[in-house]
N, C-alpha and C positions, 0 to 999 in steps of 0.2 A: 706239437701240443702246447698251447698257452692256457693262462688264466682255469678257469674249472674244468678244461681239459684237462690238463693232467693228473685232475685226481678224480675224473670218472671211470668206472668200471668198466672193463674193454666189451663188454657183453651187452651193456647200456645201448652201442654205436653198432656192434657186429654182431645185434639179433639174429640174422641169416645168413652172418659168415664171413669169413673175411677176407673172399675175394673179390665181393660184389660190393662192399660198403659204400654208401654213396656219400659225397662231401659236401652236398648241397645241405643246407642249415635245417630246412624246412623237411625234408626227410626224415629226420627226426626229430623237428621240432615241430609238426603242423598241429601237434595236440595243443600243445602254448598259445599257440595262433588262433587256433581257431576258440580257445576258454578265454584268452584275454578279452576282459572288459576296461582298462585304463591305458592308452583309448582299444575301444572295439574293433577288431582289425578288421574282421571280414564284412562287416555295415561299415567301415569306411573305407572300404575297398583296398586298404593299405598292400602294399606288394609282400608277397614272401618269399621275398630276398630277403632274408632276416636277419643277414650283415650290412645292410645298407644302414642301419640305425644302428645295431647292437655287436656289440662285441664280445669274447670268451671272456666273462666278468663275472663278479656275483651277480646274482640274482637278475639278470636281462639289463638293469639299469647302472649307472642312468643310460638313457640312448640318446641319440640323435637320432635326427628327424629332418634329410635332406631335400623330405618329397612336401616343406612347409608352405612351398610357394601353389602348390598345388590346393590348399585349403584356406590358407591365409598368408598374403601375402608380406613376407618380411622388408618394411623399408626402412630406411632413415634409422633414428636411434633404437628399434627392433631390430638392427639386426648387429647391435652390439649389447642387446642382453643375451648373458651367458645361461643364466637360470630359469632354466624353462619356467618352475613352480612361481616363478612372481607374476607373471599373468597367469598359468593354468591353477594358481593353489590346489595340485591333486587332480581338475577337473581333465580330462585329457580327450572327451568325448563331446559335450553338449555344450563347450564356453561358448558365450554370447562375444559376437564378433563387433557389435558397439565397442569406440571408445569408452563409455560414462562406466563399463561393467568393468573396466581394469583404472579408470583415472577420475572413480567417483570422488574420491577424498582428494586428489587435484582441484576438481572441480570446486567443493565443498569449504574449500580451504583460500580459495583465491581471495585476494582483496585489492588487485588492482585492473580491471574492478571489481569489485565483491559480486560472483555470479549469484550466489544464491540471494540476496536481496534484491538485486535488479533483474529477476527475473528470467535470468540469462537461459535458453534453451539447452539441454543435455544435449544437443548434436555437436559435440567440441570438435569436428572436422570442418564444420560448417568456418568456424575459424583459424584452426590451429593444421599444422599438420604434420608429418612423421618427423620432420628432421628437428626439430623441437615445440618446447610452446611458446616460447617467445624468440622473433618478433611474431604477433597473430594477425591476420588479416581476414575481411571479411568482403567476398566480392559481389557486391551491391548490384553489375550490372547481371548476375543470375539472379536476383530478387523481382519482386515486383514495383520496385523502388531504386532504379539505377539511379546511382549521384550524376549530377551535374554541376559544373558552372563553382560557387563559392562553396558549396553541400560537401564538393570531394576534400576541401583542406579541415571540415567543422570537425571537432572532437566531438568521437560516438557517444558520449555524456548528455552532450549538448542537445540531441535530440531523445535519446532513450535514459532520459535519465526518470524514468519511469518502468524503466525496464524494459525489455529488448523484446518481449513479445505484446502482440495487439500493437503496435506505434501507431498510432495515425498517420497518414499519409496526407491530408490536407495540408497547406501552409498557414493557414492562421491558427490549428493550432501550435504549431512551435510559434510563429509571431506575432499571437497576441497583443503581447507588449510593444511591439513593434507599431501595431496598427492603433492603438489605443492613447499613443508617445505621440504621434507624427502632427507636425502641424502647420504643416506646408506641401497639400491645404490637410487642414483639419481630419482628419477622417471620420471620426464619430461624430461631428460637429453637423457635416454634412450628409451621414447615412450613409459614405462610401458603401461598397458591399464588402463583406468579408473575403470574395474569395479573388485573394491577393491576385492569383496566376495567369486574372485578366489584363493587370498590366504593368506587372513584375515580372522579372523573371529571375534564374539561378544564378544569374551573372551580376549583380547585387541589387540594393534597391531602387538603383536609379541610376540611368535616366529610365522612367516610368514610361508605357505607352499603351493606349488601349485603344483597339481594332476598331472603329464605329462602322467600316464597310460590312460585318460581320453582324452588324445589329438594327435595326430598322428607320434606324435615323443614320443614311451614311453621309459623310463630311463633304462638302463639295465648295470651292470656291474661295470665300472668306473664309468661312468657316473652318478650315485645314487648320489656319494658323491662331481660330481664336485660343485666347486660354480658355482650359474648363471650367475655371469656377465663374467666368461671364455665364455660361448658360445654366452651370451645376450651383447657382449659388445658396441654393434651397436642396440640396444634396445631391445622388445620384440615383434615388428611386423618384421614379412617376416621373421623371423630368418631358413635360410638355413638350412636344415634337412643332406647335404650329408655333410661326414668325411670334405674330403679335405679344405673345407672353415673353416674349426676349426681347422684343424691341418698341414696346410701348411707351417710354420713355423718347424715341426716335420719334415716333409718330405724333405724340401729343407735343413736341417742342419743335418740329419743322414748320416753318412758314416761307419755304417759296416751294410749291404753295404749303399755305395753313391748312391740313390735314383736316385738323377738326372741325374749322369754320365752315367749312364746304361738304365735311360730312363723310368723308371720306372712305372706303370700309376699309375693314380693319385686317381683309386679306391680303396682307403685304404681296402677297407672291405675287398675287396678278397683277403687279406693273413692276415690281423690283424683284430680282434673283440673287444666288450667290456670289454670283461671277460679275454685277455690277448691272448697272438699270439701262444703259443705254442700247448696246446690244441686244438685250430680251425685248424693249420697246421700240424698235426699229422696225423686231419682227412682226410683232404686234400688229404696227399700224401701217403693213406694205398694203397702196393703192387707195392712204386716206390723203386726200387733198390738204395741202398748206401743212402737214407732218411736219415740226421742227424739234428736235430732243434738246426743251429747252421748258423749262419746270412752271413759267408764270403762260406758257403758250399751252400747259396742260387744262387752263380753264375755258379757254375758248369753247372747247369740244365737252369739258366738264367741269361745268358751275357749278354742280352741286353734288360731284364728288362722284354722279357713277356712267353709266356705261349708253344711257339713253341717248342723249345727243349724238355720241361715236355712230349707234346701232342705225339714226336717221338719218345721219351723213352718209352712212354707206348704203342705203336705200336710194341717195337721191344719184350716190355715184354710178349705181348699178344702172338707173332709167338712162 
């Protein structure tokens, strides 16, 4: 006999006798069992083994509760709290199994960073976890916004300093300034477009590059290595896709031959290409008589700059 055994009445235990007594707890304790409401044993299926928690003691309590990994699992600095009541204050039945419901005033209380000004979401698992709160970490590539590239070393400030829910995911808004600063080339000057991640990437701001096989003017020949602000020099919206608007300065200042004197049109492509004139005009003119890729022998066949005399020569070549 221990603890409130020895000073219970033997009549209590050997209702029916005392050769049959049974020593199982619950034999005569299933009435406790089954009246407890803190926590509710039989809604939560708890065992009645009823020394598995409690011992010959006053009043049931306190107990132990070995079956906790079965409801909630004990990790990390849970399972060096001794007193049950600092997470259950009393509650032993319906506590809310969130963090924020036992580490609201944690939360509340923070200032490095200050969660509740910045917005910061109650799901503190999202960053913290059992074996302390600090150091916290936040793993970005479960988000819809895996870091990349320079994003993994920036301090979380730097971008949520707005506060940690809604962020934009765009990059001109975090670098506005960035795009607004820049003046090589100009960005605003030019109408760049805002949306950096055409030819920036994570890996910092430069070296720049942007895809033109991807868009309806793709780069072929010369053009690989022009720089952009030759053809961008009135920005990067509407920028004119035909020759002539990029190379009319070419055209009005050539004289062998003189372009304009002769009338010339103004469809570069039909005698010059990317990739240089001689080649594309070779092909041009397979099976024209006296053919020589040579700029003052282009007037022989055109005096006045278009395609008629070619069209009669190969009429007479054809008889």
């Amino acid at each position: 006999m221990v603890g409130e055994h020895i000073t219970t009445q033997c009549s209590q235990c050997h209702q029916t006798g005392y050769n049959t007594a049974s020593i199982i707890c619950s034999d005569c304790h299933l009435n406790e069992f089954n009246s407890s409401v803190n926590p509710n044993h039989p809604a939560l299926s708890i065992s009645t083994e009823c020394n598995s928690c409690h011992t010959p003691t006053p009043n049931w309590s306190p107990a132990l509760f070995p079956q906790h990994n079965n409801f909630y699992q004990l990790l990390g600095a849970h399972q060096q709290i001794n007193n049950c009541n600092s997470c259950h204050n009393g509650n032993y039945s319906t506590l809310d199994q969130s963090c924020i419901t036992c580490h609201n005033a944690d939360f509340q209380n923070a200032t490095n960073p200050n969660h509740v000004s910045q917005g910061f979401p109650g799901t503190c698992e999202d960053c913290h976890s059992f074996s302390a709160w600090i150091p916290s970490t936040f793993d970005h590539s479960q988000g819809a916004f895996p870091l990349t590239g320079e994003h993994i070393t920036t301090q979380c400030s730097q971008c949520h300093s707005n506060g940690y829910s809604n962020t934009p995911t765009d990059c001109y808004s975090c670098h506005q300034s960035n795009y607004n600063n820049t003046t090589n080339p100009n960005h605003q000057s030019l109408l760049i477009p805002t949306t950096c991640n055409q030819c920036h990437t994570t890996n910092g701001w430069q070296p720049a590059a942007f895809d033109h096989s991807q868009t309806a003017f793709p780069l072929t020949g010369k053009h690989i290595t022009a720089q952009c602000s030759q053809c961008h020099s009135n920005g990067y919206s509407n920028t004119p896709t035909d020759c002539y608007s990029c190379h009319q300065t070419d055209y009005n200042n050539t004289t062998n031959p003189n372009h304009t004197a002769v009338s010339f049109p103004t469809t570069c492509n039909e005698c010059h290409s990317t990739n240089g004139n001689k080649t594309s005009m070779d092909s041009k003119h397979q099976g024209v008589q006296n053919y020589v890729y040579e700029s003052n022998a282009c007037l022989n066949c055109h005096p006045d700059g278009s395609h008629k005399n070619l069209i009669q020569q190969r009429m007479i070549i054809d008889k």
